[in-house]
DOLUMKOL-113357 format. One line per field, with one value per atom (N, C-alpha, C, O): residue in three letters; atom name; x, y, z. Coordinates in nm, 3 decimals, m for minus. Each point is the difference from the previous one (the first is absolute). Example, Ala and Ser with C-alpha at 12.3 -4.5 7.8 and 13.67 -1.06 7.14 Angstrom:
<rs>
type [Ala Ala Ala Ala Ser Ser Ser Ser]
atom [N CA C O N CA C O]
X [1.319 m0.089 0.090 0.104 m0.139 0.082 m0.077 0.051]
Y [m0.569 0.119 0.120 m0.002 0.107 0.119 0.109 0.111]
Z [0.780 0.000 0.000 0.066 m0.138 0.006 0.073 0.017]
</rs>
This chain:
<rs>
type [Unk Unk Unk Unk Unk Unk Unk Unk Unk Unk Unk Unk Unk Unk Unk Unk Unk Unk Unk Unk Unk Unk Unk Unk Unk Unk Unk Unk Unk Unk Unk Unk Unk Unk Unk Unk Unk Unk Unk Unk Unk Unk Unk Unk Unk Unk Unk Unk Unk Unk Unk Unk Unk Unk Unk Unk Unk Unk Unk Unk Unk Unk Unk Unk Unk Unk Unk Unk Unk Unk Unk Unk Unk Unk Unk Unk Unk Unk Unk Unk Unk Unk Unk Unk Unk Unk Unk Unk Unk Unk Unk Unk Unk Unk Unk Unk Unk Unk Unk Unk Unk Unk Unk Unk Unk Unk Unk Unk Unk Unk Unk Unk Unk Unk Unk Unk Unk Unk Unk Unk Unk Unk Unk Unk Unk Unk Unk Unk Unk Unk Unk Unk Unk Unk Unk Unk Unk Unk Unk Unk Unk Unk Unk Unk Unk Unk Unk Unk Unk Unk Unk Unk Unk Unk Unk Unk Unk Unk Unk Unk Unk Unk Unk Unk Unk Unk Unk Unk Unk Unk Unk Unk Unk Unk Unk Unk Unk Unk Unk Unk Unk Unk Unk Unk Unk Unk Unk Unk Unk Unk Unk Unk Unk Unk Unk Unk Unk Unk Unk Unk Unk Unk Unk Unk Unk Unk Unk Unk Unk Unk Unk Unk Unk Unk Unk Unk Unk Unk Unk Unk Unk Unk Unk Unk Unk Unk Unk Unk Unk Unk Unk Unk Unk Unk Unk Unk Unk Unk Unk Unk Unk Unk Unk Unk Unk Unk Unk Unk Unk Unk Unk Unk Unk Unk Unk Unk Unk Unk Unk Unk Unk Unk Unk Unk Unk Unk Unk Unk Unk Unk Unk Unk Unk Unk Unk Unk Unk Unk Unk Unk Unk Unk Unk Unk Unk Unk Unk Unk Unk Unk Unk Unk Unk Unk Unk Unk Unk Unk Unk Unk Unk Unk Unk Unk Unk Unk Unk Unk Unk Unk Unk Unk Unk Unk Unk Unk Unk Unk Unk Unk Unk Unk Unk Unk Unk Unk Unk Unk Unk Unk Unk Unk Unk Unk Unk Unk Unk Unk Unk Unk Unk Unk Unk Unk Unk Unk Unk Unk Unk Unk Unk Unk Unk Unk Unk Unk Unk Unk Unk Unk Unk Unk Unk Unk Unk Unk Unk Unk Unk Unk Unk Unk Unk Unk Unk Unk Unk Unk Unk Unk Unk Unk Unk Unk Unk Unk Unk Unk Unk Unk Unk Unk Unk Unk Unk Unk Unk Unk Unk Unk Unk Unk Unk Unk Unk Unk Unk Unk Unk Unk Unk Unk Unk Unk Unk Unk Unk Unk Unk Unk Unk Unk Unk Unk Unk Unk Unk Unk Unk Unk Unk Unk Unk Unk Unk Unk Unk Unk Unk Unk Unk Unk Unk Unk Unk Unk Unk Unk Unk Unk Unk Unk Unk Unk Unk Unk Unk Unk Unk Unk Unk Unk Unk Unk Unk Unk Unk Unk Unk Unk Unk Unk Unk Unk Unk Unk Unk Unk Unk Unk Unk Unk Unk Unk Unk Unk Unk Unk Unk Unk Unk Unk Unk Unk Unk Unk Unk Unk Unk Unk Unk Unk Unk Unk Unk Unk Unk Unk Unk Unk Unk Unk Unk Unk Unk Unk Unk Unk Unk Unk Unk Unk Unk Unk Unk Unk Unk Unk Unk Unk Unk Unk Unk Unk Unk Unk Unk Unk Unk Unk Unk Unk Unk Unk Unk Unk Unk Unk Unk Unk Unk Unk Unk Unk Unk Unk Unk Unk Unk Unk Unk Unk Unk Unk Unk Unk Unk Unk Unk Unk Unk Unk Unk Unk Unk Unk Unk Unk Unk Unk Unk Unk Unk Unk Unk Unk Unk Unk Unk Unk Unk Unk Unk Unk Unk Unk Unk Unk Unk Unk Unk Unk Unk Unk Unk Unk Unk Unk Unk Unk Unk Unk]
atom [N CA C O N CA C O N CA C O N CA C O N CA C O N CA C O N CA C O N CA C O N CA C O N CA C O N CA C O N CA C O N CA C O N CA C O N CA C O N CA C O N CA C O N CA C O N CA C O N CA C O N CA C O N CA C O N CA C O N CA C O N CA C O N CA C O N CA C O N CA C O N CA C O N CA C O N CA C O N CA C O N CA C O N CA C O N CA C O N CA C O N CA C O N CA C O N CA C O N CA C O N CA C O N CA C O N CA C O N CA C O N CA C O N CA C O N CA C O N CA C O N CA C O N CA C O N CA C O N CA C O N CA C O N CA C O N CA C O N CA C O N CA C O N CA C O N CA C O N CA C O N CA C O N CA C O N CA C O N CA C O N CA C O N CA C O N CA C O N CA C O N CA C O N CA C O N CA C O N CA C O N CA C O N CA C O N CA C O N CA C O N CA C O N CA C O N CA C O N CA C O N CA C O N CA C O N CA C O N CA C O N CA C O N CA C O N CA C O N CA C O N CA C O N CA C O N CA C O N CA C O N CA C O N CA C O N CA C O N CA C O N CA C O N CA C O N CA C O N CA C O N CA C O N CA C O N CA C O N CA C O N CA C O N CA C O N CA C O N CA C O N CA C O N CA C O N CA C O N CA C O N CA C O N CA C O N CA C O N CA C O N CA C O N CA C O N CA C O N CA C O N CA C O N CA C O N CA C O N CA C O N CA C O N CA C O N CA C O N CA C O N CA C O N CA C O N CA C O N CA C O N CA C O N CA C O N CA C O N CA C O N CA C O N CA C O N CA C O N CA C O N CA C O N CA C O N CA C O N CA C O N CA C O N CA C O N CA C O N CA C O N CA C O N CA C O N CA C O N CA C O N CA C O]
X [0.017 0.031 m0.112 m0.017 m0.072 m0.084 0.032 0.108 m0.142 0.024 m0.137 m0.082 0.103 m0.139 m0.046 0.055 m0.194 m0.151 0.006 0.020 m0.046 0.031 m0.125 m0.025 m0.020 m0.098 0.084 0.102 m0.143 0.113 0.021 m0.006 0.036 0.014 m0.107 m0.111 0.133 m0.064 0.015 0.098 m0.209 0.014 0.077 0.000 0.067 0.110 0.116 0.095 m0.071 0.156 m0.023 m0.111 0.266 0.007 m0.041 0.029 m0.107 m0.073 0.105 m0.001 0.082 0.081 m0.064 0.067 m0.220 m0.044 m0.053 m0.010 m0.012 m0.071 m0.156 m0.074 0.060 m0.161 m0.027 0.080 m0.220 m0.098 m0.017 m0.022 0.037 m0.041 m0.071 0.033 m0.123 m0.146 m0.099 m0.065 0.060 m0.025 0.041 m0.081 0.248 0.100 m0.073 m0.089 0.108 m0.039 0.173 0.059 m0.035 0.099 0.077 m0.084 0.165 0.017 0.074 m0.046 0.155 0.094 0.100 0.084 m0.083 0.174 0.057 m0.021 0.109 0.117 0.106 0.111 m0.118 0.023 m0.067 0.065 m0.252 m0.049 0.046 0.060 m0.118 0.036 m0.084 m0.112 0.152 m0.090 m0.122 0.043 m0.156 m0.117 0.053 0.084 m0.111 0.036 m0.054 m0.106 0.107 m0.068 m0.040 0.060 m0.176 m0.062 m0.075 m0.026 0.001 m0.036 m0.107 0.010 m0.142 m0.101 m0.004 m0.012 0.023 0.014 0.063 m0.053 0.194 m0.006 m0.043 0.040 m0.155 m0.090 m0.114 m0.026 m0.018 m0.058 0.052 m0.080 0.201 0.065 0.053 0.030 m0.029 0.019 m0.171 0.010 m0.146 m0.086 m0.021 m0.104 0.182 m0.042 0.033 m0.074 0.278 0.057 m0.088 m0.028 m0.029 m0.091 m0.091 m0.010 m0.044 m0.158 0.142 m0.010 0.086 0.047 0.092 0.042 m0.040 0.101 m0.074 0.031 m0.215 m0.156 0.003 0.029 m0.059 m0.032 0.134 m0.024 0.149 0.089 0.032 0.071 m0.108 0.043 m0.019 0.093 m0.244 m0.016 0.065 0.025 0.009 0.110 0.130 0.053 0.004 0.129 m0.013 0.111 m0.197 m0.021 0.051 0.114 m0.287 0.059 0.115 0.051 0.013 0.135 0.100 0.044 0.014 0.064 m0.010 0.083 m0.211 m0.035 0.060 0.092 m0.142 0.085 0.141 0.056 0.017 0.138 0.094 0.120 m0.223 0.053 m0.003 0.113 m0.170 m0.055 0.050 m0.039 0.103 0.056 0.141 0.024 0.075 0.106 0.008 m0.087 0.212 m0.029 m0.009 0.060 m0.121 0.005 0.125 m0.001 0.113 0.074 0.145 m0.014 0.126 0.088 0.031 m0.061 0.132 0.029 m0.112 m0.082 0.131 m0.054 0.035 m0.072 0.186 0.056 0.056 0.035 m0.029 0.037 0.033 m0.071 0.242 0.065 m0.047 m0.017 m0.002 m0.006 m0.157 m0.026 m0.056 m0.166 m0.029 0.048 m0.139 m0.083 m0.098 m0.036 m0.015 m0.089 m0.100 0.024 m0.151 m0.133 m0.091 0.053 m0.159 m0.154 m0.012 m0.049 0.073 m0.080 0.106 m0.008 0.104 0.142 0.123 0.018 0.056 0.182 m0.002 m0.053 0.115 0.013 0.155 0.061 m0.010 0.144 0.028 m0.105 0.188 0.084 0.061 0.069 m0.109 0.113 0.126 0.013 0.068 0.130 0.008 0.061 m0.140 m0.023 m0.089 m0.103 0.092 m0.105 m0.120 0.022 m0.159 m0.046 m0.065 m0.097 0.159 m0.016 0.080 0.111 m0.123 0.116 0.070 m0.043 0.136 0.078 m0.083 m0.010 m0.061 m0.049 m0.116 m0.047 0.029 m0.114 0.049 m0.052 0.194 0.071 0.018 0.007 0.019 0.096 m0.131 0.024 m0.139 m0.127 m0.030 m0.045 0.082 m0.069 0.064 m0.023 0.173 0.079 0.046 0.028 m0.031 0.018 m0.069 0.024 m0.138 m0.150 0.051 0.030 m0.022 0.004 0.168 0.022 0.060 0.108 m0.038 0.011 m0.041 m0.049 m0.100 0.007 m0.084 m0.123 0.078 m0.038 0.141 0.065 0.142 0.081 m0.082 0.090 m0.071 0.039 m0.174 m0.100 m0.050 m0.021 0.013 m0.077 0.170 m0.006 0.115 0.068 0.074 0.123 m0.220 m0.004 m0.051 m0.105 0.192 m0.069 m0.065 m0.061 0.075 m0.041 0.036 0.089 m0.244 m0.028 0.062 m0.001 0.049 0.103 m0.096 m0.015 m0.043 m0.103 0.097 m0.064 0.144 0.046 0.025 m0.014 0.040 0.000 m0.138 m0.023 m0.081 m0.174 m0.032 m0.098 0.144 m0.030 0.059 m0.078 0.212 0.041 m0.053 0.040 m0.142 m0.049 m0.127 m0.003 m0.093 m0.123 0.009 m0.080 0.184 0.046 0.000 m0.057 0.155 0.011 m0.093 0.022 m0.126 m0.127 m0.086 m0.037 0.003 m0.120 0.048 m0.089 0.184 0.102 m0.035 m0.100 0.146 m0.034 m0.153 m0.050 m0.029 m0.173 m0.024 m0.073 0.138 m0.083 0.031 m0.089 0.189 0.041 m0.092 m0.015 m0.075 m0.086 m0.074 0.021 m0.143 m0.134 m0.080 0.021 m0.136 m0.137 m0.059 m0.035 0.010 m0.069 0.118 0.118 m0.162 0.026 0.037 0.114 m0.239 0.007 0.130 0.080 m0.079 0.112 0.150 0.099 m0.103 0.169 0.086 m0.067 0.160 0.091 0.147 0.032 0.049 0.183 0.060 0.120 m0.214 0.099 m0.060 0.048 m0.204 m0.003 0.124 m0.030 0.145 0.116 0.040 0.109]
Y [0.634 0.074 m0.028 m0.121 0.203 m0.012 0.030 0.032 m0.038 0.030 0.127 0.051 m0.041 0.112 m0.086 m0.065 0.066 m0.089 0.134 0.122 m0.204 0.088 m0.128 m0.110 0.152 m0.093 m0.082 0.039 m0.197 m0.101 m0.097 m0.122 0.246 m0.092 m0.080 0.051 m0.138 m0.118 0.036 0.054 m0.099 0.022 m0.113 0.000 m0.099 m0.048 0.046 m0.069 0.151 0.004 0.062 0.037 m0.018 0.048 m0.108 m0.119 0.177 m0.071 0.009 0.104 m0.187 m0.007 m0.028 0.012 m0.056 m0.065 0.118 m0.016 0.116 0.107 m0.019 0.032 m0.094 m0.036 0.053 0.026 m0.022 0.013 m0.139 m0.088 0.062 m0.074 m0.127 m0.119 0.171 m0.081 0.051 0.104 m0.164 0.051 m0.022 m0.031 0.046 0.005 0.105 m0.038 0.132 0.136 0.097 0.059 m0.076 0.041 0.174 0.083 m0.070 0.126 0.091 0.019 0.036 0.068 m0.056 m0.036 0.015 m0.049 0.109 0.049 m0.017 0.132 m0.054 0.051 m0.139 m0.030 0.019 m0.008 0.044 m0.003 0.155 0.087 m0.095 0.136 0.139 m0.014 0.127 0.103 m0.005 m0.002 0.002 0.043 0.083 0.065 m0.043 0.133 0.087 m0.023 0.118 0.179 0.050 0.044 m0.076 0.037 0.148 0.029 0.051 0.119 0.012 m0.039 0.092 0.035 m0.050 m0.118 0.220 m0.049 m0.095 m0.076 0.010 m0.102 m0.187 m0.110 0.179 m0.103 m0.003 m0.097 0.240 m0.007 m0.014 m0.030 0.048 m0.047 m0.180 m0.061 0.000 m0.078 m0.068 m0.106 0.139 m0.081 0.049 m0.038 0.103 0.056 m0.093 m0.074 0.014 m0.073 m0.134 m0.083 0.075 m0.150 m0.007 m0.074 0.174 m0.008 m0.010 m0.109 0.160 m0.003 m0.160 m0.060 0.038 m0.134 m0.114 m0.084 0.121 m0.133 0.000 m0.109 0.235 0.017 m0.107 m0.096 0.132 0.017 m0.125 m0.054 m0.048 m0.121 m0.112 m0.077 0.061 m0.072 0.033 m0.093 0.189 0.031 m0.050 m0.085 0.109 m0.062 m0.104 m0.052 m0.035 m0.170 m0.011 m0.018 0.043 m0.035 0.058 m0.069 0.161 0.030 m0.086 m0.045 m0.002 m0.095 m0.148 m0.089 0.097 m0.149 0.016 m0.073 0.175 m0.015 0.014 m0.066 0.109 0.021 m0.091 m0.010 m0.077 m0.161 m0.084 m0.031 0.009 m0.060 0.049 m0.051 0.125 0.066 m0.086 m0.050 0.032 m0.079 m0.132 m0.054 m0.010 m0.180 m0.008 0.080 m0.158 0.008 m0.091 m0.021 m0.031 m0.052 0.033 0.053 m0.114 0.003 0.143 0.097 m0.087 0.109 0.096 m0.028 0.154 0.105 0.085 0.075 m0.108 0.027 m0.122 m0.105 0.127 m0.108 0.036 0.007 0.008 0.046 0.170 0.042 0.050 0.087 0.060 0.111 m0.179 0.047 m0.052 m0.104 0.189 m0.026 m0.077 0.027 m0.156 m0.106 0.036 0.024 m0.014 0.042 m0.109 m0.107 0.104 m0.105 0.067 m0.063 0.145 0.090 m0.005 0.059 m0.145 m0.020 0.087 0.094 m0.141 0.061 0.158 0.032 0.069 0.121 0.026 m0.040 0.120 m0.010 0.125 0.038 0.005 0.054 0.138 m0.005 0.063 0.163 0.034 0.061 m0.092 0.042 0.166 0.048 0.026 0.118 0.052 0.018 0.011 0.044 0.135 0.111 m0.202 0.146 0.070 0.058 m0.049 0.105 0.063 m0.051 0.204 0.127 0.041 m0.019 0.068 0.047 0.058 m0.027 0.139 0.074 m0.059 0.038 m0.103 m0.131 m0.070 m0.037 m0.031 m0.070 0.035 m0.069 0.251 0.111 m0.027 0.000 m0.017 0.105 m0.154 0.008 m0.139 m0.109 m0.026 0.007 m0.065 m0.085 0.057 m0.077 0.211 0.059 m0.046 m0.024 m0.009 m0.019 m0.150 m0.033 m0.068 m0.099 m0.059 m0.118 0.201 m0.016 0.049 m0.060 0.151 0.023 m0.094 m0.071 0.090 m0.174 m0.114 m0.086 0.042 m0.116 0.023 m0.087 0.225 0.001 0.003 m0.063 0.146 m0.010 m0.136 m0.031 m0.026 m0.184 m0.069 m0.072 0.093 m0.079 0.067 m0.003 0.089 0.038 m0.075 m0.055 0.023 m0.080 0.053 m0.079 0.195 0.125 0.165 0.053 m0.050 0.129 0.114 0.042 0.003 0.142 0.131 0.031 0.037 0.109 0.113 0.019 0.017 0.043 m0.069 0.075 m0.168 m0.097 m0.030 0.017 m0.049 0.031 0.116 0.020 0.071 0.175 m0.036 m0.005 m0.021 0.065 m0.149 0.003 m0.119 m0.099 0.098 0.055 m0.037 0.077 0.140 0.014 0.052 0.110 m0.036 0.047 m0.163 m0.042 m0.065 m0.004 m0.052 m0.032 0.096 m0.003 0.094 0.122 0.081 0.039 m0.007 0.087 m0.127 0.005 m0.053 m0.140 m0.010 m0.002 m0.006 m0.045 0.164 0.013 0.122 0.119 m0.015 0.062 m0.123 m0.017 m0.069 0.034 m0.152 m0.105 0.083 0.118 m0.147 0.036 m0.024 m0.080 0.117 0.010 m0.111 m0.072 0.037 m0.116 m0.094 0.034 m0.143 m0.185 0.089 0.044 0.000 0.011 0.094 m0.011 0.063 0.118 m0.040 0.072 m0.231 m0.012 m0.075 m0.090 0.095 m0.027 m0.002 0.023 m0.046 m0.001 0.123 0.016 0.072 0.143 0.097 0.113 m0.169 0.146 0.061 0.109 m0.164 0.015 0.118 0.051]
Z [3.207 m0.120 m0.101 m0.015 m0.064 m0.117 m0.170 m0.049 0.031 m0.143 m0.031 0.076 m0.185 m0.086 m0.076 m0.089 0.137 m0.073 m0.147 0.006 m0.114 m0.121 m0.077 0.049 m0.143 m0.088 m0.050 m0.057 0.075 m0.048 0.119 0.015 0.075 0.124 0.112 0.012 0.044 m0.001 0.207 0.051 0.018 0.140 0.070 0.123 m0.192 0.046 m0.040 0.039 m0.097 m0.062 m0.116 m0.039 m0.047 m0.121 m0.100 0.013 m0.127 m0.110 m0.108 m0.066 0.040 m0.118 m0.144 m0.103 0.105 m0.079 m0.141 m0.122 0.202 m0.058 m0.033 m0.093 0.205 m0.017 0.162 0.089 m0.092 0.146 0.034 m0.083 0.255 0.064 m0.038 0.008 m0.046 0.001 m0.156 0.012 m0.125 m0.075 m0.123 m0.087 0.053 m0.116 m0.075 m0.076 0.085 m0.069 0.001 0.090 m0.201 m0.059 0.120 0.035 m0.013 0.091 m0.098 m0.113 0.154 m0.105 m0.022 0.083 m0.253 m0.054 m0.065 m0.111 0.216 m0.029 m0.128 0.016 m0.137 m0.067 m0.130 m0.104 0.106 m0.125 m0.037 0.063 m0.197 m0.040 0.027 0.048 m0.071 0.026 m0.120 m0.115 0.127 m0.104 m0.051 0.060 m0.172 m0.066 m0.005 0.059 m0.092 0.029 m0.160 m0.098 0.131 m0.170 0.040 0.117 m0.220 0.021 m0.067 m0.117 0.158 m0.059 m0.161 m0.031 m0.060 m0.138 m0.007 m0.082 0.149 m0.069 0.018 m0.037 0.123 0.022 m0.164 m0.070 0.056 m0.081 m0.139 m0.089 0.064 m0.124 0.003 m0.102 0.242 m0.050 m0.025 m0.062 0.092 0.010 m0.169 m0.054 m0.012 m0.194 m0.028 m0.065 0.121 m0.102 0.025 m0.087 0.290 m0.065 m0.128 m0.098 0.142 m0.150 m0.130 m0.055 0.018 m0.128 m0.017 m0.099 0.206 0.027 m0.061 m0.085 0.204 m0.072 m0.125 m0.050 m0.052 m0.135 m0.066 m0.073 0.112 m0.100 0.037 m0.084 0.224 m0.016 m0.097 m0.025 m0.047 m0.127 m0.106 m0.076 0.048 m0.139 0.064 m0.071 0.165 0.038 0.016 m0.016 0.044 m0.010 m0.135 m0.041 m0.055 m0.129 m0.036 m0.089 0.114 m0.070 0.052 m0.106 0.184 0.059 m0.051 m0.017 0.001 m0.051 m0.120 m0.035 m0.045 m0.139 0.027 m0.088 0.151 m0.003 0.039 m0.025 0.114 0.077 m0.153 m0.036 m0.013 m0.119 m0.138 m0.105 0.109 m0.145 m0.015 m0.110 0.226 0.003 0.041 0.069 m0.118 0.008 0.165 0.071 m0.033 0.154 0.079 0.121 m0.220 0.035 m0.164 m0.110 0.176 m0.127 m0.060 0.045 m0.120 m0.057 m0.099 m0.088 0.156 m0.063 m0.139 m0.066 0.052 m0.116 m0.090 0.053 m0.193 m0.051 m0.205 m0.101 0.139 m0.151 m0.022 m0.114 0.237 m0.030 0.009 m0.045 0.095 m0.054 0.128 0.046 0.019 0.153 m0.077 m0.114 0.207 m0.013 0.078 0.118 m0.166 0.019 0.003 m0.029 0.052 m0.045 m0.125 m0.094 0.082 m0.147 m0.131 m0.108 0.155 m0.055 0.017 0.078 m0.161 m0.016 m0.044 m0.106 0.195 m0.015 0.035 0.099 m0.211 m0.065 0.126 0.054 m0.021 0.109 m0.136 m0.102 0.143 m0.109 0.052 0.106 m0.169 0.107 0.037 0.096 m0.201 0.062 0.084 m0.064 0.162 0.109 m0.086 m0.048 0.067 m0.017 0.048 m0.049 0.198 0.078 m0.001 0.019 m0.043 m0.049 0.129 0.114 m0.143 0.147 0.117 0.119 m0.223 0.090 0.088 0.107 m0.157 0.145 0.050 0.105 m0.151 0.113 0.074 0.102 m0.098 0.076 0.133 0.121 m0.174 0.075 0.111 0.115 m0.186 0.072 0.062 0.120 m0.184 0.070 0.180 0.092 m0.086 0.192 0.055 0.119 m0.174 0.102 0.038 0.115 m0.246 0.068 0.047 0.030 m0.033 0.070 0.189 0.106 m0.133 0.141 0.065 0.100 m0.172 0.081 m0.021 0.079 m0.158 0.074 0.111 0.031 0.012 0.100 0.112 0.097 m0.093 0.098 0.070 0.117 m0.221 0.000 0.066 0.100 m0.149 0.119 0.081 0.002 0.093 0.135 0.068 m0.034 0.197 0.015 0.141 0.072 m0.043 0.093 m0.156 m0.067 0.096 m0.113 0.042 0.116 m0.200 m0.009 m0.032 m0.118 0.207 m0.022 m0.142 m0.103 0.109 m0.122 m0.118 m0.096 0.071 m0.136 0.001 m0.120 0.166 m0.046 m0.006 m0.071 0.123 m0.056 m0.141 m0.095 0.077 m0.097 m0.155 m0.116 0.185 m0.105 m0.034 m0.110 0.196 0.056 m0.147 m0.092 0.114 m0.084 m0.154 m0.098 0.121 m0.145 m0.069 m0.122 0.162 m0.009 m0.057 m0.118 0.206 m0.024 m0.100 m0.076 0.054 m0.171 m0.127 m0.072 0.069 m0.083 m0.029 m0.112 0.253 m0.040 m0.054 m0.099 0.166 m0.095 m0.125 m0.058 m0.053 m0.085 m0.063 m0.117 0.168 m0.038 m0.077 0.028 m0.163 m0.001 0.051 0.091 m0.106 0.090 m0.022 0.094 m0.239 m0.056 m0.044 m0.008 m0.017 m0.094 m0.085 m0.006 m0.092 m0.127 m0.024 m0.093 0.152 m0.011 0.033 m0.013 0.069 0.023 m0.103 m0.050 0.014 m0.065 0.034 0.117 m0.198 0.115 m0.052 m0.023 0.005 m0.044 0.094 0.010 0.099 0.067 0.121 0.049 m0.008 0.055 m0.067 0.025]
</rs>
């Protein structure tokens, strides 16, 4: 009785190892995942966001650095009502002044990116529908710095 010689297999017997014979050169693990299937453009969109990723990584350093560094790095953050800074005590408004109508416009986006974020297998319709709420929101954005403020919503 024989078996079927298949790549893997070894001229004594079956290779459980998933290796070749003589060698250890990796064979097939019917366990890794499939590569993924990128399509033309978006090979080339992702090699933009690299170049925009290089530029924009030194400003996100320093911005981080300042943002690590703006709060106590231990102990409380608040204290009698006023967020505690390096730059000092900043009093808390009990009124929000962000107006409805930008809560209306922000708060979906990031309700949805924190339902997205604890997935723990991604839901192709709840990232359509973060993806969505995203791109309505950023056309809302201005073009320039100079031009933003909390009323373009």
């Amino acid at each position: 009785m024989g078996y079927a010689m298949y790549y893997g297999n070894s001229l004594y017997g079956y290779n459980p190892y998933g290796y070749q014979q003589y060698g250890y050169k990796p064979t097939y693990n019917a366990w890794a995942a499939p590569a993924p299937v990128v399509s033309g453009p978006a090979d080339v969109d992702m090699e933009e966001l690299e170049k925009i990723a290089t530029k924009a990584n030194p400003v996100a350093t320093e911005a981080f650095g300042y943002i690590k560094g703006l709060l106590p790095s231990s102990g409380p953050t608040v204290r009698n009502g006023q967020v505690i800074t390096k730059y000092g005590d900043f009093p808390i408004d009990v009124n929000s002044r962000v107006s409805k109508a930008d809560r209306k416009a922000v708060v979906p986006v990031l309700e949805e990116l924190a339902a997205v974020m604890k997935q723990e297998k991604l839901n192709a319709r709840d990232v359509e529908k973060l993806l969505t709420l995203a791109r309505d929101l950023a056309a809302k954005l201005p073009s320039t710095l100079e031009d933003l403020d909390f009323d373009f919503l």
